[in-house]
C-alpha positions in Angstrom: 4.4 24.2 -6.4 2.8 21.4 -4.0 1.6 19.2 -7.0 3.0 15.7 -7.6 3.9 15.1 -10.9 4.6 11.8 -12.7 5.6 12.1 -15.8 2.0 13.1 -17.5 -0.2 12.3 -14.5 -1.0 15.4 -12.0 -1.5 15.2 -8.6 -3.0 18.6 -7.4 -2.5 17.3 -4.0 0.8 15.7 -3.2 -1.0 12.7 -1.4 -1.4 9.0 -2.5 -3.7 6.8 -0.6 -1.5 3.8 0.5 -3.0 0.5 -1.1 -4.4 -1.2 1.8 -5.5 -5.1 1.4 -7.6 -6.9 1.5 -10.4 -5.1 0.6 -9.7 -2.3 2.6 -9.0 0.0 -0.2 -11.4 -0.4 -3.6 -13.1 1.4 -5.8 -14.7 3.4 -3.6 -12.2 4.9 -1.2 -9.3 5.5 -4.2 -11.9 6.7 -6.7 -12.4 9.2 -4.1 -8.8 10.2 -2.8 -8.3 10.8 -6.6 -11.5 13.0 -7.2 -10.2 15.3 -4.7 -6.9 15.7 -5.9 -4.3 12.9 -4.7 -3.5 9.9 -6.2 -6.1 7.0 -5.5 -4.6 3.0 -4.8 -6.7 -0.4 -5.2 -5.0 -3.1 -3.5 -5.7 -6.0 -6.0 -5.0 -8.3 -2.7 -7.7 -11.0 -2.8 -9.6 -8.0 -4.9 -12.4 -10.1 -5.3 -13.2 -11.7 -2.1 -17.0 -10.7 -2.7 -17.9 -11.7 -5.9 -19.5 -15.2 -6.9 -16.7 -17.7 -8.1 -13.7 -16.4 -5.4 -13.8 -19.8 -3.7 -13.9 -21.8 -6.5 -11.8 -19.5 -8.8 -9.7 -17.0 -7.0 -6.8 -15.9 -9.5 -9.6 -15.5 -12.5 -12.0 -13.7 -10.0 -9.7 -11.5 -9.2 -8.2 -10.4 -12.4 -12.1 -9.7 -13.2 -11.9 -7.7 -10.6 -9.4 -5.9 -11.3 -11.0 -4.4 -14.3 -14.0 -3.9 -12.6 -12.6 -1.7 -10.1 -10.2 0.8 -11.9 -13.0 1.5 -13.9 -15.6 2.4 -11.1 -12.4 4.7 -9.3 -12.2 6.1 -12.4 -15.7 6.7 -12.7 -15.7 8.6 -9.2 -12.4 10.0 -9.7 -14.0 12.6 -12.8 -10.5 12.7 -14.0 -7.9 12.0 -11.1 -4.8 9.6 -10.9 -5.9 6.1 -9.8 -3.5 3.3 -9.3 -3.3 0.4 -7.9 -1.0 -1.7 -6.0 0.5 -5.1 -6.4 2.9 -6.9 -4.2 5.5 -8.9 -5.7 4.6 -11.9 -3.7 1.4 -12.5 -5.5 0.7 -15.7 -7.0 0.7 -14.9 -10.7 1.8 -11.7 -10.2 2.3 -11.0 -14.4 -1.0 -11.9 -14.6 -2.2 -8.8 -12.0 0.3 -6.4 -13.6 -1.3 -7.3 -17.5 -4.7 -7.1 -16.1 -4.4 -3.5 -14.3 -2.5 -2.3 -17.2 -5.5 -3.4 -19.6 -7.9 -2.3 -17.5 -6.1 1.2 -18.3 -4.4 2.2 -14.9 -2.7 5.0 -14.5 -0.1 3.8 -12.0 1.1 0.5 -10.3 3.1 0.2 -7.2 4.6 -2.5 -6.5 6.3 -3.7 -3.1 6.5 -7.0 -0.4 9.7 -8.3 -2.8 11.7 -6.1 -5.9 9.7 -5.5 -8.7 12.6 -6.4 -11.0 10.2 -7.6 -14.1 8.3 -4.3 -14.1 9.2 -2.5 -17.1 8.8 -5.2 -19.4 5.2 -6.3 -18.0 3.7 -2.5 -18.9 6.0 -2.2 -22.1 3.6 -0.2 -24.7 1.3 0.9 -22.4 0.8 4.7 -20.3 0.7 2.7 -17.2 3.5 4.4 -14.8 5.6 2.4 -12.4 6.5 2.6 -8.8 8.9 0.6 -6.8 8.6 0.0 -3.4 11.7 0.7 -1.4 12.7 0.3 2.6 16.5 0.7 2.2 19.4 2.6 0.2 20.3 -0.6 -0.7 17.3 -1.8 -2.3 16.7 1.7 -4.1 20.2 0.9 -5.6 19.6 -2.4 -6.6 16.1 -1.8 -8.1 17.3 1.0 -10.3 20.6 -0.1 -10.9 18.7 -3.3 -12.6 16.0 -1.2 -14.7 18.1 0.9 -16.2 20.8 -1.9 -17.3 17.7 -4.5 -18.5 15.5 -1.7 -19.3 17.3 1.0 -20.2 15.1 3.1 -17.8 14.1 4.3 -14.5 11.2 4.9 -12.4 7.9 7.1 -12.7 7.8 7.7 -8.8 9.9 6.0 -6.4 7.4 5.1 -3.0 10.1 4.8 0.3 8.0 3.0 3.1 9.7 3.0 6.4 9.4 1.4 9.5 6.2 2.6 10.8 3.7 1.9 7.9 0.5 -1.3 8.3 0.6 -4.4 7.2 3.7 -6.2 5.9 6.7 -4.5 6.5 10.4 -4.8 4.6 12.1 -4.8 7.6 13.4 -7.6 9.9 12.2 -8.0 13.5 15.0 -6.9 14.8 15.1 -3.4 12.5 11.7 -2.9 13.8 13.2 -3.4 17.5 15.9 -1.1 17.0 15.3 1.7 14.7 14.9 5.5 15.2 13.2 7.5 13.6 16.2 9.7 13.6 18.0 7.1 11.6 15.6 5.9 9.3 15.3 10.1 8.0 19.4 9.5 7.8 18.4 6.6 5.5 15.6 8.5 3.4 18.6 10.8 2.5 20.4 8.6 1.3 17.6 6.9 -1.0 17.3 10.5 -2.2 20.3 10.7 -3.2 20.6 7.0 -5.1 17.4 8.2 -7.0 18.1 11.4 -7.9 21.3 9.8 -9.8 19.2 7.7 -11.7 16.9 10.5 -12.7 19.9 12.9 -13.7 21.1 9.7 -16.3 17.4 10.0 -17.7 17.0 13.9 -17.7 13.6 13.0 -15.6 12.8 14.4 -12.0 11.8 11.1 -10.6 9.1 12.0 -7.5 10.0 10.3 -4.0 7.3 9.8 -1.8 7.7 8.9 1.8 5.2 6.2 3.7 4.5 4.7 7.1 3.3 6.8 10.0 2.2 10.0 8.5 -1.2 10.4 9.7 -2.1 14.6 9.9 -0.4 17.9 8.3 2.1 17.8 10.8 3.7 14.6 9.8 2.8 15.7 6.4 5.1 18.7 6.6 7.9 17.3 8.3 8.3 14.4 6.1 8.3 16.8 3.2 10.6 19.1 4.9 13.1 15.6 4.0 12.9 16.5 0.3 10.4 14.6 -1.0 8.0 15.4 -3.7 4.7 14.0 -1.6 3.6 11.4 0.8 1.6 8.0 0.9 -1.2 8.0 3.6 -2.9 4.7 4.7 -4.0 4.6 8.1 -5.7 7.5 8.1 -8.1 7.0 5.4 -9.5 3.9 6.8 -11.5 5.7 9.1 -13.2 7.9 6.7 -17.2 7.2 5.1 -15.8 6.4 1.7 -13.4 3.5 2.6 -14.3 -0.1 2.0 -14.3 -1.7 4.8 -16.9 -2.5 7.3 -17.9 0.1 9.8 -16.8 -2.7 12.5 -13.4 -2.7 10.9 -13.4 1.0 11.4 -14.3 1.1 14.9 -11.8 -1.5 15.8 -9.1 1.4 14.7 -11.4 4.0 16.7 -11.4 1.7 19.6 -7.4 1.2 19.6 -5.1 1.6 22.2 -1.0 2.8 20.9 -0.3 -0.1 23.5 -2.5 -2.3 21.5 -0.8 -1.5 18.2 1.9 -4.4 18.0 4.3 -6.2 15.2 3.2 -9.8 14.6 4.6 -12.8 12.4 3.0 -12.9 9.0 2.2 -16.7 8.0 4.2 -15.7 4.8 7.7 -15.0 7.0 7.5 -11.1 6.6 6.2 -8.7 9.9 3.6 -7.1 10.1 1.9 -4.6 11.8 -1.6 -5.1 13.4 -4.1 -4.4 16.3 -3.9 -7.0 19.2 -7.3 -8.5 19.5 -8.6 -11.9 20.5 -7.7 -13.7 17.0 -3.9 -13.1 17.2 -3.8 -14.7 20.9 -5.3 -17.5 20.2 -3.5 -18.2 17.0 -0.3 -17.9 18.5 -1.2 -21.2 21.1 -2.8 -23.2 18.7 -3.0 -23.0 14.5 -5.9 -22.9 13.0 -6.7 -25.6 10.3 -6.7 -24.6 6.6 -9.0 -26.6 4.7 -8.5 -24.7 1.5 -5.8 -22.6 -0.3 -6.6 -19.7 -1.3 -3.7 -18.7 -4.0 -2.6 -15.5 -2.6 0.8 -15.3 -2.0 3.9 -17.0 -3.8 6.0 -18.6 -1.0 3.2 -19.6 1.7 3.8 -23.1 2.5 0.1 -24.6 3.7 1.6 -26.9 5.7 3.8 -24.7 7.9 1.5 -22.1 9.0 -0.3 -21.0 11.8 -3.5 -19.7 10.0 -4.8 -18.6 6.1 -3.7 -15.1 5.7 -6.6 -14.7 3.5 -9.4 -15.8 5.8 -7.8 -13.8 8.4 -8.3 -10.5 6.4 -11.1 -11.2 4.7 -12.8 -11.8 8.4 -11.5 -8.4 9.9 -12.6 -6.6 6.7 -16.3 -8.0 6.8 -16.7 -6.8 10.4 -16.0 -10.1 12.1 -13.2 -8.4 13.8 -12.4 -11.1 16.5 -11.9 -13.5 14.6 -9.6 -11.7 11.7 -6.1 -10.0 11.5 -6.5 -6.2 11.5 -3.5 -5.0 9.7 -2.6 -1.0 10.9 0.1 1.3 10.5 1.3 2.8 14.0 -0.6 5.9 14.5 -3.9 3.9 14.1 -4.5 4.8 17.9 -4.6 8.2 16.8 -7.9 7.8 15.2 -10.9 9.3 17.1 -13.9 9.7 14.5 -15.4 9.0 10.9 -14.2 11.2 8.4 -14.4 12.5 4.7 -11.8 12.0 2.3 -12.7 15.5 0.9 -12.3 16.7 5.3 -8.5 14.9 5.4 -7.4 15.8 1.9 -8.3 19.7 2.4 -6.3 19.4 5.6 -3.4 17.7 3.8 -3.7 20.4 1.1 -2.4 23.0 3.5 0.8 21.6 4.6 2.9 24.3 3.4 1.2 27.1 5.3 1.3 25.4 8.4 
């Protein structure tokens, strides 16, 4: 009782560390989360914005990478699950999914678009797979499509709702609109759409719920919704282990909820982030981009208001006014720096409080 099982990988602690680009969660942080018992996530997100060559060579330096960091996690993790996650608007996303998958990685999940090629891009291997899903419909429509191409179903199915960081799969006016009432009516029904799928396969396919769960409480009530564990971002951020810069940290110390707002992603999608001096003045005037830096698929150069990459990279590195600090809503909430060992022992207790 209170592990999270998928398929051969145990979670003693029913808690995976949300992937959190760029550069926010490495190595370090996830190696961590998964040494003391929950499931550790790299974001590969412009993964290699520090080494020599990222300028020049982005997509190779990154798949480098890559490698390097699940094996450092893994190195700190002494035996826990570490994944990583990928979003589906990467530029060469196969490319990301082979490399993570050589590089021996227990898990990938994958969101920001369906990851409808999946199963075919970790065929052979002991990688496990997990969609990212906001909606009943897109739970249907992601299994519905592996098990007729693929002839199978998820490892773990990861539901992210409307209060999670960074890019969000909702529309503005969702975000506007939407209780949180309603959007447990709609976990239910995802639920019920995946435990279908797992009843064709004879496989209890875990459900994890994201976005907004910051202590035990939230822990506890989201799990009181059925699900088999959560996915924790925010929180983590603030703790000695994660990979960001201490400014970057105190800028989530420092937040007001008031300050916490939903902003237009140069790449069409919201987003969730920190008001702070670099999101007012980008929204009077665009700030030229002399260079692309091959992130994401469907950013048009030409069209937006600033590099997303230079944006994050920035906030990450400490130059906080000048960068986008992506956030999930109850960054406010954060008062101190913390331990991973402190948060996961906390979380560890959610069914006795």
């Amino acid at each position: 009782m209170g592990k999270l099982v998928i398929r051969d990988l145990v979670a003693k602690i029913p808690v995976i560390q949300g992937g959190m680009g760029v550069g926010v969660s490495l190595s370090k942080l996830a190696g961590n989360v998964a040494k003391c018992g929950g499931v550790g996530i790299i974001s590969t997100a412009q993964i290699g914005y520090q080494e020599k060559g990222f300028e020049e060579h982005p997509i190779e330096t990154n798949l480098k990478a890559i490698e390097k960091h699940i094996k450092r996690a893994k190195e700190i993790a002494q035996g826990g699950v570490v994944g990583v996650n990928i979003m589906v608007a990467t530029k060469k996303y196969e490319e990301y999914v082979k490399a993570a998958v050589k590089a021996g990685v227990d898990l990938i999940i994958s969101g920001a678009g369906l990851p409808t090629r999946l199963p075919e891009l970790v065929e052979k291997s002991k990688t496990k797979i997990a969609p990212i899903v906001s909606s009943i419909k897109s739970a249907n429509v992601i299994c519905k499509l592996w098990d007729r191409k693929y002839k199978r179903c998820p490892d773990l199915v990861v539901i992210e709702g409307p209060k999670a960081g960074g890019h969000l799969g909702f529309s503005y006016e969702e975000l506007q609109t939407i209780t949180q009432e309603q959007y447990e009516d709609e976990i239910k029904g995802i639920i019920q759409v995946v435990e279908s799928f797992g009843e064709k396969y004879d496989y209890h396919i875990p459900i994890v719920t994201a976005g907004g769960i910051y202590d035990v409480q939230d822990m506890k009530h989201a799990m009181e919704l059925g699900v088999d564990g959560v996915q924790v971002a925010t929180r983590f951020v603030t703790t000695y282990e994660c990979d960001a810069s201490d400014a970057y940290k105190q800028a989530y110390i420092d937040a007001k909820q008031e300050e916490i707002q939903i902003v237009k992603s140069p790449v069409g999608m919201p987003g969730r982030a920190i008001h702070n001096a670099f999101i007012e003045e980008t929204e009077k005037e665009p700030v030229k981009i002399k260079k692309c830096l091959q992130c994401l698929e469907h950013c048009k150069q030409k069209d937006i208001p600033y590099c997303i990459t230079n944006a994050l990279i920035n906030a990450v590195k400490g130059k906080v006014s000048q960068g986008l600090i992506f956030c999930g809503a109850n960054a406010w909430r954060a008062k101190k720096i913390e331990h991973v060992s402190d948060i996961m022992k906390e979380f560890s207790g959610y069914m006795t409080v």
